[in-house]
N, C-alpha and C positions, 0 to 999 in steps of 0.2 A: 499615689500610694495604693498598694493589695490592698483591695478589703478585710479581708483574709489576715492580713498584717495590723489590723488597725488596734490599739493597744487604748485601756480604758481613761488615760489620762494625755490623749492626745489632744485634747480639746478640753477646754475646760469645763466643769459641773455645770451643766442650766443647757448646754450646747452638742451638736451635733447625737441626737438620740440612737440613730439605726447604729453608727458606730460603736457605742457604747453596749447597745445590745451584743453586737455579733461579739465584741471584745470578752462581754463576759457569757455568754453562752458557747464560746470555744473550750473555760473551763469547765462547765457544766457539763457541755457535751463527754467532753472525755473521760471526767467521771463518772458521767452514769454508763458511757458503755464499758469503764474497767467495772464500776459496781455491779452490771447485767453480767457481764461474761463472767464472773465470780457468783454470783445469784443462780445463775445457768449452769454452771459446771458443779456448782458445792451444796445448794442449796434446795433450787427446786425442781431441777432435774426437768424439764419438760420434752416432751417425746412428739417429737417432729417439729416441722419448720414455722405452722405459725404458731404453735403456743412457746415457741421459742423467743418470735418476732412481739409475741403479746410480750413477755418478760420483758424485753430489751425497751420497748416500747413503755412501759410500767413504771420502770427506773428510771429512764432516761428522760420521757417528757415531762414530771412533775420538778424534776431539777433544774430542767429549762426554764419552766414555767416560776421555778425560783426565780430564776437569775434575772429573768425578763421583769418579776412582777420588783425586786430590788431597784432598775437598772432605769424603771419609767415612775416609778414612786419617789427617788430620789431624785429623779429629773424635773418632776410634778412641784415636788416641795422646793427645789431651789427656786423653780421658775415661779412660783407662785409666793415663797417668804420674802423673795426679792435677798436673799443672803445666802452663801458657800459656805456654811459650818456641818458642825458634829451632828447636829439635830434631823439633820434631812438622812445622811445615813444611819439616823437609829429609826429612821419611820420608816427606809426604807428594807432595813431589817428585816422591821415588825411584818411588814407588806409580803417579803418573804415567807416569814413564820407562817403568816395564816394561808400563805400557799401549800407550804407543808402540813397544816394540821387539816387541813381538806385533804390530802393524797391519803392520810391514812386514819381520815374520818373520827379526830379526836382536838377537841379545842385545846385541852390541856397540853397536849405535845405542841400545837401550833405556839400557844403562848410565849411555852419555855423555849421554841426554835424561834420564834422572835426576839424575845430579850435576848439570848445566844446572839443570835447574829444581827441583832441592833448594835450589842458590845463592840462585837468583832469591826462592823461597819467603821463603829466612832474611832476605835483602835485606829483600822485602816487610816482614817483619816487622818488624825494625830499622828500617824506617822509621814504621811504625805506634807499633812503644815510644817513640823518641824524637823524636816530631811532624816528622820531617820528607817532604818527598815526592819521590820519583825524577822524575816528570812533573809540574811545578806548574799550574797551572791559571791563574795570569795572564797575562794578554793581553799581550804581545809588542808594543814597538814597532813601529809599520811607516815605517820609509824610503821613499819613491819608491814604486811600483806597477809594473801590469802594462801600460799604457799610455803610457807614457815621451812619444809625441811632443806628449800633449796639456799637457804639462807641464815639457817642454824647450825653455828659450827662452835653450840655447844660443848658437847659431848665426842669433839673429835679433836685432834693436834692442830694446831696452826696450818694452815696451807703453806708450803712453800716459799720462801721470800727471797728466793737467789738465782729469780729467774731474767732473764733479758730479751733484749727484741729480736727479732731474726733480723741476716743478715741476708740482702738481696745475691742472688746467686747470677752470673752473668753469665 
């Protein structure tokens, strides 16, 4: 199996850690570079290449450094409570949090991004115990579209209905 490919509940909690990292630092990554390139273009406008690479570098490795400090805090607490419950991702949460309340040098925010994502964590996992999913993965009916007039026939007579098929000509 890719590395690249390795998904975080391929292995189970207490087991295989670098996978677990790169699993969830592929979503970190990608958020913080869509967070940087929005920061960079909306925000704080920086004028030339490295104080651009400092932005992107700003955003992106305190997120990592989330995901990582989640992803070995979690791994810490199962391998050491000797048990796969709710508990180990809400400490690893918290572990999170105070990664965040250090990026932006305030305990209070780190706090409240730990209980946040201690919640979130137990959620997660509550939804892994008992098969369910927060985000499902089926396709969505679609109503109507983005092009309305080519398929509004409102305001006009019926189309036609006494048309037939062409006939092959030899």
């Amino acid at each position: 199996m890719s590395l690249l490919r390795s998904k975080y509940y391929d292995h189970p909690d207490g087991e295989d850690a670098f996978g677990k990292i790169v699993a969830t630092n592929k979503y970190a990554l990608s958020a913080g570079l869509a967070w940087s390139m929005f920061d960079v273009l909306t925000l704080s406008k920086p004028q030339g290449y490295l104080p651009t690479l400092g932005r992107f570098a700003y955003n992106t490795g305190p997120l990592m450094g989330m995901a990582t400090a989640f992803t070995l805090t979690t791994l810490a607490a199962t391998n050491a409570r000797g048990k796969d419950d709710k508990i180990n991702y809400l400490i690893g949460g918290f572990a999170a949090g105070g990664v965040f309340g250090a990026w932006k040098h305030n305990h209070v925010a780190g706090l409240c991004a730990g209980l946040f994502l201690g919640i979130a964590g137990v959620i997660k996992k509550m939804s892994i115990e008992q098969g369910w999913e927060f985000f499902p993965n089926t396709p969505l009916k679609q109503y109507g579209g983005l092009n309305i007039a080519e398929n509004d026939w409102t305001i006009m007579a019926d189309p036609p209905k006494n048309w037939t098929t062409e006939k092959k000509q030899e």
